[in-house]
PyMOL commands that place a pseudoatom at each C-alpha (Angstrom):
pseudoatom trace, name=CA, resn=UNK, resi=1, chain=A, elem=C, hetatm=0, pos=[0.000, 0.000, 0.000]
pseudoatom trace, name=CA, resn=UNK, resi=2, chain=A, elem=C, hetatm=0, pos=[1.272, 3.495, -0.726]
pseudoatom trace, name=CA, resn=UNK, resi=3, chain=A, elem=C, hetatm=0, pos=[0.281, 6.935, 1.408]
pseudoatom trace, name=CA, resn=UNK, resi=4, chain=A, elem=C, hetatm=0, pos=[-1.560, 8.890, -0.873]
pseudoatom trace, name=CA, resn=UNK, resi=5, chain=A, elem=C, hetatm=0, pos=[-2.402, 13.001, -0.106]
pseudoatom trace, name=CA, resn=UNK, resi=6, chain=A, elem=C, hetatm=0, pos=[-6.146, 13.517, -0.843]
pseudoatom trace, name=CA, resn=UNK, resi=7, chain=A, elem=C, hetatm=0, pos=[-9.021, 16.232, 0.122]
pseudoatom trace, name=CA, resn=UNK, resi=8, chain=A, elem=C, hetatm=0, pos=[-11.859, 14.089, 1.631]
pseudoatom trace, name=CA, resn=UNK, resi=9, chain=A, elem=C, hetatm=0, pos=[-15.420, 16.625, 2.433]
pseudoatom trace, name=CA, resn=UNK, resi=10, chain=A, elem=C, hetatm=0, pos=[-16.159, 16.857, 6.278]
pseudoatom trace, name=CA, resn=UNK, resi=11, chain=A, elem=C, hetatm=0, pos=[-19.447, 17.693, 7.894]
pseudoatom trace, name=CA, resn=UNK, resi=12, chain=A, elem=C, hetatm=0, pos=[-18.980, 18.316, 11.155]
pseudoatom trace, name=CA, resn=UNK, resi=13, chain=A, elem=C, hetatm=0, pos=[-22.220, 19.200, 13.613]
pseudoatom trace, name=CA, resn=UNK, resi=14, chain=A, elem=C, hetatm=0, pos=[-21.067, 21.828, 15.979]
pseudoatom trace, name=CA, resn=UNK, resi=15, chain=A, elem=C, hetatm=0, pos=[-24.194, 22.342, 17.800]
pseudoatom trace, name=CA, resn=UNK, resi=16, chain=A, elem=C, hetatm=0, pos=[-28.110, 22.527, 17.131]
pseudoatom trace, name=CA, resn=UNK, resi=17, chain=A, elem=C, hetatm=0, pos=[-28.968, 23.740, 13.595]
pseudoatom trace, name=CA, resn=UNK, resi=18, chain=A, elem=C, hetatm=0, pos=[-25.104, 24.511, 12.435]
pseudoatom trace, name=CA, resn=UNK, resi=19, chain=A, elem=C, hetatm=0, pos=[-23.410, 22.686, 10.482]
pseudoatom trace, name=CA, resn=UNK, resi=20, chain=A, elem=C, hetatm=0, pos=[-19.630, 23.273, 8.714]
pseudoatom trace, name=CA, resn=UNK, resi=21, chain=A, elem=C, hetatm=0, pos=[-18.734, 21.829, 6.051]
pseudoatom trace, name=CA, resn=UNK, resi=22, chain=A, elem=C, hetatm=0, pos=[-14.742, 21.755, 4.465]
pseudoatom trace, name=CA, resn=UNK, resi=23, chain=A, elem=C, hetatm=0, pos=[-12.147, 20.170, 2.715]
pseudoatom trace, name=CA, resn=UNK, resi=24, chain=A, elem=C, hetatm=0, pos=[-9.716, 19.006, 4.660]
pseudoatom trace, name=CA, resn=UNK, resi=25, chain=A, elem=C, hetatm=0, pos=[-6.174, 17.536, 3.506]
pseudoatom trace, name=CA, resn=UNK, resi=26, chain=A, elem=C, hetatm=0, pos=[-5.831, 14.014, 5.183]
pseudoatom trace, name=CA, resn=UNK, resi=27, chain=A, elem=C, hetatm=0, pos=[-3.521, 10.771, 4.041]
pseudoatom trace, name=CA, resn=UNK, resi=28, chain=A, elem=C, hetatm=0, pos=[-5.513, 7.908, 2.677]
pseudoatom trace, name=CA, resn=UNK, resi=29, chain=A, elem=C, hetatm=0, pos=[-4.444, 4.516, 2.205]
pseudoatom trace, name=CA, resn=UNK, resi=30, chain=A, elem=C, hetatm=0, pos=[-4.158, 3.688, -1.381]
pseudoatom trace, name=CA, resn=UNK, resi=31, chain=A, elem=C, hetatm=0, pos=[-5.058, 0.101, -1.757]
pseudoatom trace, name=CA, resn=UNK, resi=32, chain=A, elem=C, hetatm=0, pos=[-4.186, -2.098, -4.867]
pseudoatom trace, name=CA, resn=UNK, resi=33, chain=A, elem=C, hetatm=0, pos=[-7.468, -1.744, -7.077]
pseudoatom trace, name=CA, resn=UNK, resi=34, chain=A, elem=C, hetatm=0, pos=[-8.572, 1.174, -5.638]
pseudoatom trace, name=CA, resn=UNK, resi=35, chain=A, elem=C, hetatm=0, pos=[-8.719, 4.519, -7.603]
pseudoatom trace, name=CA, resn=UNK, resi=36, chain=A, elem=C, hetatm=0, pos=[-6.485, 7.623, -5.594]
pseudoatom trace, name=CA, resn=UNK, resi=37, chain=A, elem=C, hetatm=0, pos=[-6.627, 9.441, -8.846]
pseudoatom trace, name=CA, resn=UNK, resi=38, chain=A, elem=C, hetatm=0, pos=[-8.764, 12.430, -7.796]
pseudoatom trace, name=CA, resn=UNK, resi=39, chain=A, elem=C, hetatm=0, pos=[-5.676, 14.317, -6.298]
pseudoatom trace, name=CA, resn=UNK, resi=40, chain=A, elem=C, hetatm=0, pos=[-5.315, 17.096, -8.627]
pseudoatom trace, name=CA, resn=UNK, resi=41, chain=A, elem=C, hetatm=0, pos=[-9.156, 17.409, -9.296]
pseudoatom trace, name=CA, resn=UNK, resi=42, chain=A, elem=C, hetatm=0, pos=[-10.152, 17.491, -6.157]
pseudoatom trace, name=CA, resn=UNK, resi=43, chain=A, elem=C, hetatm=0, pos=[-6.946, 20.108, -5.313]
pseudoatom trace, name=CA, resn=UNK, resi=44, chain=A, elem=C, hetatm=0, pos=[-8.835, 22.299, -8.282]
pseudoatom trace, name=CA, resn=UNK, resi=45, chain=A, elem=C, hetatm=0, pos=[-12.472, 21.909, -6.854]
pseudoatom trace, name=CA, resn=UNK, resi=46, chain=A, elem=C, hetatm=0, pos=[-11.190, 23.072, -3.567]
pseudoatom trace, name=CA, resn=UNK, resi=47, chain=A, elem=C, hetatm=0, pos=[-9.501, 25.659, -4.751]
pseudoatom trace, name=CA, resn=UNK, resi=48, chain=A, elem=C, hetatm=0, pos=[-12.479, 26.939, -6.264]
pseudoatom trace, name=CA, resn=UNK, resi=49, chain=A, elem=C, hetatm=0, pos=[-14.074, 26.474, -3.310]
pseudoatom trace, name=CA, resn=UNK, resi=50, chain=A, elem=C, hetatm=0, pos=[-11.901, 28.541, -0.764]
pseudoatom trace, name=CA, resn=UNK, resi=51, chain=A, elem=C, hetatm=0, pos=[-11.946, 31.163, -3.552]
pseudoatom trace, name=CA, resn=UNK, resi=52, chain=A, elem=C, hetatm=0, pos=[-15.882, 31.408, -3.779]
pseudoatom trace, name=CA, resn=UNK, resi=53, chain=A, elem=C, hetatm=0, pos=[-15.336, 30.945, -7.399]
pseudoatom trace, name=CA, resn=UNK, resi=54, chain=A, elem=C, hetatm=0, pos=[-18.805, 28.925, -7.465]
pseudoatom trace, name=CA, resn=UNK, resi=55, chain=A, elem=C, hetatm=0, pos=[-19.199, 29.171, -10.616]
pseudoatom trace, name=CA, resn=UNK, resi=56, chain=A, elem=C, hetatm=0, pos=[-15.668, 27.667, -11.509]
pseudoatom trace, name=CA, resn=UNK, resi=57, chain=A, elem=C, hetatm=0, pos=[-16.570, 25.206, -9.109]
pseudoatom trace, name=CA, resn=UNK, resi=58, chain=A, elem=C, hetatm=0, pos=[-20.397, 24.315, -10.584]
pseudoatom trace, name=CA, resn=UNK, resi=59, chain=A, elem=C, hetatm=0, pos=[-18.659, 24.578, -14.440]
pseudoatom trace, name=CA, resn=UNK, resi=60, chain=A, elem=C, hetatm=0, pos=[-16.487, 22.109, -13.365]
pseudoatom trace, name=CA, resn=UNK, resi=61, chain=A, elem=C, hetatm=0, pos=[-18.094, 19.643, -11.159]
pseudoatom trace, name=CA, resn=UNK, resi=62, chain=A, elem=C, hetatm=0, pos=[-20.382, 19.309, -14.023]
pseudoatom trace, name=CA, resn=UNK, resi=63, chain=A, elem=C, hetatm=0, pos=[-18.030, 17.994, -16.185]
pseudoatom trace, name=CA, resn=UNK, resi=64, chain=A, elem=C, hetatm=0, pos=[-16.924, 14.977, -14.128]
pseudoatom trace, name=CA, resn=UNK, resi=65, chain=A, elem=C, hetatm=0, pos=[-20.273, 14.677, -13.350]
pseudoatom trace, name=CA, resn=UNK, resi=66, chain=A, elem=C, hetatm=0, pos=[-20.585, 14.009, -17.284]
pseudoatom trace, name=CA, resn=UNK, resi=67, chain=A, elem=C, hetatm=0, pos=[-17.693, 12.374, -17.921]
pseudoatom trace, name=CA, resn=UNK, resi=68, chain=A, elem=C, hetatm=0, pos=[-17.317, 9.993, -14.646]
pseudoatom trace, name=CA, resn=UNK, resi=69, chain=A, elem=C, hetatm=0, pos=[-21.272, 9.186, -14.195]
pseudoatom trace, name=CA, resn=UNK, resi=70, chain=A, elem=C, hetatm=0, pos=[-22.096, 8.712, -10.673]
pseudoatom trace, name=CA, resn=UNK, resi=71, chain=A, elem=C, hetatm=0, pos=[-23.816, 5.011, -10.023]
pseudoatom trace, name=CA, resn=UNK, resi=72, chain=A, elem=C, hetatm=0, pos=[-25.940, 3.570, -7.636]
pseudoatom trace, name=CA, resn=UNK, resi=73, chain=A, elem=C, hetatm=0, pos=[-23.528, 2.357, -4.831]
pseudoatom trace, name=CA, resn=UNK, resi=74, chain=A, elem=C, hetatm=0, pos=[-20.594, 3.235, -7.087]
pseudoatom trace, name=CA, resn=UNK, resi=75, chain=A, elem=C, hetatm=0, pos=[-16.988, 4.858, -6.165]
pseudoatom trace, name=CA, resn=UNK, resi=76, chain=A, elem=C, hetatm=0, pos=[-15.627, 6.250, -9.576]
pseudoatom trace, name=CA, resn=UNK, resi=77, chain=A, elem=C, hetatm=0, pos=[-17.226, 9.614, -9.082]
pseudoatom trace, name=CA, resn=UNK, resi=78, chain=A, elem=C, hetatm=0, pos=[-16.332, 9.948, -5.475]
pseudoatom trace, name=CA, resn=UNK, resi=79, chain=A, elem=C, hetatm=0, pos=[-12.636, 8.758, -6.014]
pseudoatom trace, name=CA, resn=UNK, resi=80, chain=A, elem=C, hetatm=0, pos=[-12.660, 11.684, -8.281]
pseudoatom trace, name=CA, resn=UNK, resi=81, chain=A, elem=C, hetatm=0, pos=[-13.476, 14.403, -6.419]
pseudoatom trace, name=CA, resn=UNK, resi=82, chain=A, elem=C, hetatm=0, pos=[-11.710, 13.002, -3.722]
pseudoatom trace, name=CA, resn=UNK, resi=83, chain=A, elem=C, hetatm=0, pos=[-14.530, 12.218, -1.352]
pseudoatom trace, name=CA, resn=UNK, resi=84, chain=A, elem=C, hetatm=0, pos=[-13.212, 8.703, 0.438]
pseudoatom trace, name=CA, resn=UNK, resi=85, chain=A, elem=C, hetatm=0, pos=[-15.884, 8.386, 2.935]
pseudoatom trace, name=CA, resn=UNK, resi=86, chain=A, elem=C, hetatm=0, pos=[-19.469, 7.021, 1.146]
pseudoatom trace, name=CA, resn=UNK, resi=87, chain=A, elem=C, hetatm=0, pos=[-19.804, 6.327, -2.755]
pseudoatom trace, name=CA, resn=UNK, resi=88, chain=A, elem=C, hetatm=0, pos=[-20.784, 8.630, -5.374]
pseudoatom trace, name=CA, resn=UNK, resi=89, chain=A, elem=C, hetatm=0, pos=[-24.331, 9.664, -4.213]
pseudoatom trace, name=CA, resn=UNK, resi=90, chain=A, elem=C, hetatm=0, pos=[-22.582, 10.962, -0.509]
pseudoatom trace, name=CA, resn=UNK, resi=91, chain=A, elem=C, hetatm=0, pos=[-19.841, 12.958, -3.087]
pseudoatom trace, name=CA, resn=UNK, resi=92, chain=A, elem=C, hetatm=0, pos=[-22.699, 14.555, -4.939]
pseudoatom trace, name=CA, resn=UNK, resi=93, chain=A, elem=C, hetatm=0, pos=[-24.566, 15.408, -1.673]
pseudoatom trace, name=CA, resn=UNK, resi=94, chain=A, elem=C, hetatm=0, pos=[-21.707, 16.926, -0.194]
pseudoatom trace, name=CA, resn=UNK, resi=95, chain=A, elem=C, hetatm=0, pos=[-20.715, 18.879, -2.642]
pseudoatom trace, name=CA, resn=UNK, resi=96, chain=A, elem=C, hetatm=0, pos=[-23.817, 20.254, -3.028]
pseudoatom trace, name=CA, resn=UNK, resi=97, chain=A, elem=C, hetatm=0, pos=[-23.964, 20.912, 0.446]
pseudoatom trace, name=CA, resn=UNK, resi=98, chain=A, elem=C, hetatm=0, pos=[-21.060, 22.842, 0.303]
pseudoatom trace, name=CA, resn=UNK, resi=99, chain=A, elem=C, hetatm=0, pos=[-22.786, 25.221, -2.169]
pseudoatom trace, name=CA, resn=UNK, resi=100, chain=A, elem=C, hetatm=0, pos=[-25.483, 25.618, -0.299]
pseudoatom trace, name=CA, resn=UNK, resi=101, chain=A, elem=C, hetatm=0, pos=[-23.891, 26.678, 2.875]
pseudoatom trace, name=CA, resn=UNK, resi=102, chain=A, elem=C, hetatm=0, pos=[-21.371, 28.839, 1.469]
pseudoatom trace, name=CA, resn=UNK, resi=103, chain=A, elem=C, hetatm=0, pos=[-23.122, 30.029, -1.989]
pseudoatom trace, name=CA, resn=UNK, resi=104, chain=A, elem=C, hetatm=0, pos=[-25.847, 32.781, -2.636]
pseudoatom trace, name=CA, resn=UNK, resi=105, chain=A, elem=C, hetatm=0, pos=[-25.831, 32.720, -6.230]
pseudoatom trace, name=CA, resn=UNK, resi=106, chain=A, elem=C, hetatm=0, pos=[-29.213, 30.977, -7.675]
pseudoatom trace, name=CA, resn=UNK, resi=107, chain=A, elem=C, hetatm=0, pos=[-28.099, 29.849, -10.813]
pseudoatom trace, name=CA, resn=UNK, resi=108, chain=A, elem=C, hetatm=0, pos=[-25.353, 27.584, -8.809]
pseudoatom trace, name=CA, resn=UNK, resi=109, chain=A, elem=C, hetatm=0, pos=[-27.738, 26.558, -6.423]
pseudoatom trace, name=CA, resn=UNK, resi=110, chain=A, elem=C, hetatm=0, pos=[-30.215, 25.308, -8.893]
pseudoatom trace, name=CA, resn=UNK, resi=111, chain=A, elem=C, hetatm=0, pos=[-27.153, 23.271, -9.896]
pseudoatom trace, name=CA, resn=UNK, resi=112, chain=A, elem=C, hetatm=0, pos=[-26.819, 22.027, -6.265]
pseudoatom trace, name=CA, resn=UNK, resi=113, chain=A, elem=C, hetatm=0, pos=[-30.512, 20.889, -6.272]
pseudoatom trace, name=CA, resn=UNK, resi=114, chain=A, elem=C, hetatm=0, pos=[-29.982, 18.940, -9.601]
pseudoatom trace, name=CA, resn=UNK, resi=115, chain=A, elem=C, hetatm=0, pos=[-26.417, 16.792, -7.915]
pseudoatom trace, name=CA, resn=UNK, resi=116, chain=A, elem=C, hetatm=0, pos=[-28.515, 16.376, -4.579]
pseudoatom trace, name=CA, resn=UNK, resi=117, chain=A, elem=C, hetatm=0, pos=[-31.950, 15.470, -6.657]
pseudoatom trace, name=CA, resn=UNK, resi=118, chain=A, elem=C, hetatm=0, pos=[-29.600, 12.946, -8.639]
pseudoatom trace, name=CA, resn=UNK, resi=119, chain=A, elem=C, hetatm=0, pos=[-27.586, 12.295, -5.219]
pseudoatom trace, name=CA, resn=UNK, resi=120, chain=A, elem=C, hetatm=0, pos=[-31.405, 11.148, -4.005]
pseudoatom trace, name=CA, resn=UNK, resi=121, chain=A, elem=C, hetatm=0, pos=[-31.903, 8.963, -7.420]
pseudoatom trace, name=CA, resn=UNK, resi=122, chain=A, elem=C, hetatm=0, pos=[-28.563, 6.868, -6.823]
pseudoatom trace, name=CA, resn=UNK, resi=123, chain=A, elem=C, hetatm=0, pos=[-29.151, 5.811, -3.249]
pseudoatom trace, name=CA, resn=UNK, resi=124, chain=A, elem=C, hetatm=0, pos=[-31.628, 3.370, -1.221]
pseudoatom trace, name=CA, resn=UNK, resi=125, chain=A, elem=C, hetatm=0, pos=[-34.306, 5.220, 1.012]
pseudoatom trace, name=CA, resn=UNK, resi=126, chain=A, elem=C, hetatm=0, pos=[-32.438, 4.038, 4.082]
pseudoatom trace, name=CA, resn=UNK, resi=127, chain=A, elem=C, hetatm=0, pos=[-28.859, 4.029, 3.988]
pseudoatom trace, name=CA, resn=UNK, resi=128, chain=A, elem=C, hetatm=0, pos=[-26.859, 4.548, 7.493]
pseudoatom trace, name=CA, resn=UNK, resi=129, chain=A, elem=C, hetatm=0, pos=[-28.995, 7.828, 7.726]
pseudoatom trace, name=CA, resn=UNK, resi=130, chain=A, elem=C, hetatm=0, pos=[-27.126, 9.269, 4.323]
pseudoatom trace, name=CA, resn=UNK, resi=131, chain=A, elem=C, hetatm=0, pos=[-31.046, 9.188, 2.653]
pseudoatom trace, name=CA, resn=UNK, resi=132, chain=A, elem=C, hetatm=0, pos=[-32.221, 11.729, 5.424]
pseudoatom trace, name=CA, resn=UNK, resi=133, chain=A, elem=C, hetatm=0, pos=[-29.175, 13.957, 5.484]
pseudoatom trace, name=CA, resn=UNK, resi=134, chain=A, elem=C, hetatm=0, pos=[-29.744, 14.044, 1.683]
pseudoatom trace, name=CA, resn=UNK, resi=135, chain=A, elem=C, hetatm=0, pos=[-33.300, 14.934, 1.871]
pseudoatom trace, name=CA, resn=UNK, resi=136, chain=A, elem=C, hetatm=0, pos=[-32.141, 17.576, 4.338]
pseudoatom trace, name=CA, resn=UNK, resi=137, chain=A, elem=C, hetatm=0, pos=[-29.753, 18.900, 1.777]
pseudoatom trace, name=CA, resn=UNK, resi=138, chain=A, elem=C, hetatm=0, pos=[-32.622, 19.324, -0.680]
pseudoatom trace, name=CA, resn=UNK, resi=139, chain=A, elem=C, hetatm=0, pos=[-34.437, 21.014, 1.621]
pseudoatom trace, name=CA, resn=UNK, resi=140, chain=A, elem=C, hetatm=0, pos=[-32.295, 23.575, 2.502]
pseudoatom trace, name=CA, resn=UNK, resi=141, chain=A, elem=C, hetatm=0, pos=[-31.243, 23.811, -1.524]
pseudoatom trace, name=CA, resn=UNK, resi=142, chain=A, elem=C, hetatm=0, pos=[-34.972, 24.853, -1.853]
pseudoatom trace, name=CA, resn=UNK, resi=143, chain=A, elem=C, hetatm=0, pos=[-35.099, 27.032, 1.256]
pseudoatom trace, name=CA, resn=UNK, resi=144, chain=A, elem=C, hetatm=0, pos=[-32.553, 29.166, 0.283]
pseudoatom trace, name=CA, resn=UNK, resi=145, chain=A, elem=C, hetatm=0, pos=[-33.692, 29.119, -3.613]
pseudoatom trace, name=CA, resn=UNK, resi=146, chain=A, elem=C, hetatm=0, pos=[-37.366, 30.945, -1.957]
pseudoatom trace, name=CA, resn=UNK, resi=147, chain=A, elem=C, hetatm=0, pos=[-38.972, 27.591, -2.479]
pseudoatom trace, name=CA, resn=UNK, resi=148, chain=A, elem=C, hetatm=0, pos=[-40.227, 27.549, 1.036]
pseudoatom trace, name=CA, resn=UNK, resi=149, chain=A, elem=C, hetatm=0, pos=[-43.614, 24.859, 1.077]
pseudoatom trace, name=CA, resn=UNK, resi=150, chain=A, elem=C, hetatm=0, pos=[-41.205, 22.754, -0.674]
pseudoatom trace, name=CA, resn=UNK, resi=151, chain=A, elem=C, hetatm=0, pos=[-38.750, 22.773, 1.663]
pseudoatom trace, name=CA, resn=UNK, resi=152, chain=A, elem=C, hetatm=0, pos=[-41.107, 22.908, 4.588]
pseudoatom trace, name=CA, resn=UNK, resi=153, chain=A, elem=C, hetatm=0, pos=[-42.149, 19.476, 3.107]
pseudoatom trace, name=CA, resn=UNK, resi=154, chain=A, elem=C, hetatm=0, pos=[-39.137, 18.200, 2.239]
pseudoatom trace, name=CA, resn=UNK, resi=155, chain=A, elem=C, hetatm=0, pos=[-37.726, 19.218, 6.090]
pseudoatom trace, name=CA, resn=UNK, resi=156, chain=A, elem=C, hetatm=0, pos=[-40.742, 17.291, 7.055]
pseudoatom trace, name=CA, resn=UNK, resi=157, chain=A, elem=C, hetatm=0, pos=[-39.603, 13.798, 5.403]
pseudoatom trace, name=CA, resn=UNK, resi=158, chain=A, elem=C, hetatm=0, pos=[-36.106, 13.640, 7.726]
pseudoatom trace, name=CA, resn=UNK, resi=159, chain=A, elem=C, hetatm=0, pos=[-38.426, 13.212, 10.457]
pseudoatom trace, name=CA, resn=UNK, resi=160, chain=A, elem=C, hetatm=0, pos=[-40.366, 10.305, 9.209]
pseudoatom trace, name=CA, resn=UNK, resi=161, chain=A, elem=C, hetatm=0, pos=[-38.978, 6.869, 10.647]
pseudoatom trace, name=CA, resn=UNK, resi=162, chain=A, elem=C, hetatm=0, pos=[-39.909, 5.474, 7.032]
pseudoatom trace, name=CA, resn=UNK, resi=163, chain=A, elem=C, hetatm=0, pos=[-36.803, 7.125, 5.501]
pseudoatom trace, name=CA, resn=UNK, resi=164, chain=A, elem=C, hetatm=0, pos=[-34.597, 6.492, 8.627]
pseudoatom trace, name=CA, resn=UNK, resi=165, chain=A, elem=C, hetatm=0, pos=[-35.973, 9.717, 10.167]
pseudoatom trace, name=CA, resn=UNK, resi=166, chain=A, elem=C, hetatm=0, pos=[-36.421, 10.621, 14.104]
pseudoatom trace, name=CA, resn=UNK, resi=167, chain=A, elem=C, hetatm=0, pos=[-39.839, 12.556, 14.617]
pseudoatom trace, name=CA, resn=UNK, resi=168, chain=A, elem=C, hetatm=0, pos=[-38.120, 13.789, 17.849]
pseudoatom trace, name=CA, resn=UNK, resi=169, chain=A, elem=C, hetatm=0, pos=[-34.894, 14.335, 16.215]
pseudoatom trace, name=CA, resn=UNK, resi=170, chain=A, elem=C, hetatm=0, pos=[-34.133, 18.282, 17.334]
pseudoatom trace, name=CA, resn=UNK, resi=171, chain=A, elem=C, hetatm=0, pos=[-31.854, 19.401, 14.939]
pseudoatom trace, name=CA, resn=UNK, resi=172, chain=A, elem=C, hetatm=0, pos=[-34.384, 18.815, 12.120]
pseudoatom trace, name=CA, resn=UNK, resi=173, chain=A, elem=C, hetatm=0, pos=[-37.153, 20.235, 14.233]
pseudoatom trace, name=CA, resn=UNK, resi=174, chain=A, elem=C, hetatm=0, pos=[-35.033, 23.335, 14.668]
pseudoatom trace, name=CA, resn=UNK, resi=175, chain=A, elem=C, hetatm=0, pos=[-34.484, 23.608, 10.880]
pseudoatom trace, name=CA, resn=UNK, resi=176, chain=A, elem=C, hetatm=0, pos=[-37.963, 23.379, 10.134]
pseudoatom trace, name=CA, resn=UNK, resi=177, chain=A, elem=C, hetatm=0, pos=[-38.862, 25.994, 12.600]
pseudoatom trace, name=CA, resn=UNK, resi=178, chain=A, elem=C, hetatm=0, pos=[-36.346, 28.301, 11.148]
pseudoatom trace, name=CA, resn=UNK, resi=179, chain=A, elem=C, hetatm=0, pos=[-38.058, 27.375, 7.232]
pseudoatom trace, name=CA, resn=UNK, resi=180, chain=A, elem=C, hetatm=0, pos=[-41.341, 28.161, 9.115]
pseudoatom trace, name=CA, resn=UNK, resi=181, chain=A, elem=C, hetatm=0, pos=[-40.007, 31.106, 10.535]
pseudoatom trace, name=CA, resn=UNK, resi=182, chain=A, elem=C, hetatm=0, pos=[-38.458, 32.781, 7.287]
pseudoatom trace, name=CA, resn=UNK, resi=183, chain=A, elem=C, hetatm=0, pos=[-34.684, 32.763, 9.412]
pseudoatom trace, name=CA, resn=UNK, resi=184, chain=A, elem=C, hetatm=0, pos=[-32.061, 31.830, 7.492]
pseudoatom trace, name=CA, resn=UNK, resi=185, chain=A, elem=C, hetatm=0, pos=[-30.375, 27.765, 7.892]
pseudoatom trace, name=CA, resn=UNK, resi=186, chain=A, elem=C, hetatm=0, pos=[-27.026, 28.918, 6.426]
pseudoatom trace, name=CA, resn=UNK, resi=187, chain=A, elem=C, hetatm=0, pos=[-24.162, 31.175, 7.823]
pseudoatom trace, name=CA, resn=UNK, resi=188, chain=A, elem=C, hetatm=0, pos=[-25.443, 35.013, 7.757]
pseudoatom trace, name=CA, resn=UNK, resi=189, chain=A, elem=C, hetatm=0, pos=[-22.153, 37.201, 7.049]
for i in range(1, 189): cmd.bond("trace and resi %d" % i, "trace and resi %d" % (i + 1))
show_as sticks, trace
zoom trace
């Protein structure tokens, strides 16, 4: 095995209702058979990322997204963006998370909706909890697009038990509160 530098996507729950989410530079194991070619890519996406150059970012997310075609329980995508924890539906979800918590631009959060509505198409509706942080993604994709019953809706679905949901679970009470409440579920600089 060879020690391979890669930028994985964290989300790290600091405390009701906030969420952080980054790139952070960590060593992965490169294992015979296993792709550790999304280095450089994932280097360039980041990069566009700490910039705010969303659009950079969106432009060229998109391509991969063309050219490496994200499958139901697949890696390829993932490997290529450098996201090493989850398969390619948990890469497109994060990165559209990271849009949506960091971007105000519509145009690149309509893209975000379309990776997390195709990050929703490529898993199982109960998944370790990844369906119903996905669900919560879209949610908040349509919240901050003005699409408000939508995402009221949508908010609503993390709670059901039928998708892996908690209907006591407090952080997604909180968010739906705030959705209810018109207050925003994303950083406010």
């Amino acid at each position: 095995m060879k020690l391979v530098a890669a930028t994985v996507t964290c989300t790290i729950i600091l405390a009701v209702g906030t969420f952080v989410s980054s790139r952070a530079q960590v060593m992965i194991l490169a294992q015979p058979g296993v792709a550790a070619d999304g280095g450089a890519l994932a280097e360039e996406l980041a990069a566009y990322e700490k910039a705010g150059e969303w659009m950079r970012f969106a432009k060229r997310l998109e391509e991969v997204i063309h050219t490496r075609k994200p499958r139901p329980g697949g890696h390829g995508f993932a490997d290529s963006v450098g996201v090493r924890l989850g398969g390619d539906a948990w890469a497109l979800n994060s990165m559209a998370w990271d849009v949506f918590w960091s971007c105000n631009d519509k145009e690149i959060l309509t893209k975000a909706l379309g990776w997390s509505d195709l990050s929703l198409r490529l898993q199982p509706t109960n998944h370790d909890g990844e369906y119903v942080q996905t669900v919560d993604t879209r949610a908040n994709l349509l919240y901050k697009l003005g699409r408000v019953d939508e995402a009221i809706a949508e908010e609503r679905r993390t709670l059901e038990p039928a998708f892996g949901g908690n209907p006591n679970d407090s952080v997604q009470l909180e968010i739906v509160k705030k959705m209810q409440s018109g207050v925003p579920t994303w950083p406010v600089k």
